[in-house]
N, C-alpha and C positions, 0 to 999 in steps of 0.2 A: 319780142315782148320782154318787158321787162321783169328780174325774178319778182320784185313788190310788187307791182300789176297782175302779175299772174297769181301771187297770193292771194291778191285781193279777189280776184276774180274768180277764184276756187274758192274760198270762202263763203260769196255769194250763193254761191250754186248750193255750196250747202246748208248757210240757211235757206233758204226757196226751199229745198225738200224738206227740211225741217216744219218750217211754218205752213207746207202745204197738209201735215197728219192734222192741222188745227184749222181747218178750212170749216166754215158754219156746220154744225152737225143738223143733216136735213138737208144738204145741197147734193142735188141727182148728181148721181154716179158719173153721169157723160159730162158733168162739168170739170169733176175731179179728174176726170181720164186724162181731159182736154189740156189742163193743165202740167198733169205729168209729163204728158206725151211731149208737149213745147219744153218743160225742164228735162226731160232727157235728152231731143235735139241738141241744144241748147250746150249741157254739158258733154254731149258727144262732141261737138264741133270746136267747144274749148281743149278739148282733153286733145284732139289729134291736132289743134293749132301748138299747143306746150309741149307733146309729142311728134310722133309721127302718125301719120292715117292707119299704117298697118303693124301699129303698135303691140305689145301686152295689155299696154295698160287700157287701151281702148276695148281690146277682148273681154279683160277681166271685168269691164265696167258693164259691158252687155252680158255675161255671164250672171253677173249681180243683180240688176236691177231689165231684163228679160222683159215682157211685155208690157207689166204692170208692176207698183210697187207693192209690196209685203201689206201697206197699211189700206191699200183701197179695196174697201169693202162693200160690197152692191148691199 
């Protein structure tokens, strides 16, 4: 992969979480999950494509962001 591609692509990811804390206020929690859950897939599998599988950096990303994120609130 390319390093601009891979820029680009970590970028992404981080808007998507960004714009997910502004998801309709009122939309059920299991929708909010649903989505996080695919964005953190999502950047798991970027993260050890730019890396390695049994990375740091893939540790430290699941030590971060753990089941759910910081902003989802039931």
């Amino acid at each position: 992969m390319k390093k601009e591609d891979t820029i680009e692509k970590l970028k992404r990811q981080i808007q998507l979480i960004d714009n997910l804390k502004y998801i309709i206020p009122g939309t059920q929690y299991r929708e909010k999950e649903k989505l996080f859950i695919k964005w953190k897939r999502d950047t798991e599998i970027l993260i050890e494509q730019i890396f390695e599988k049994d990375s740091r950096h893939i540790e430290e990303f699941k030590n971060i962001f753990g089941s759910t994120a910081p902003f989802m609130e039931k």
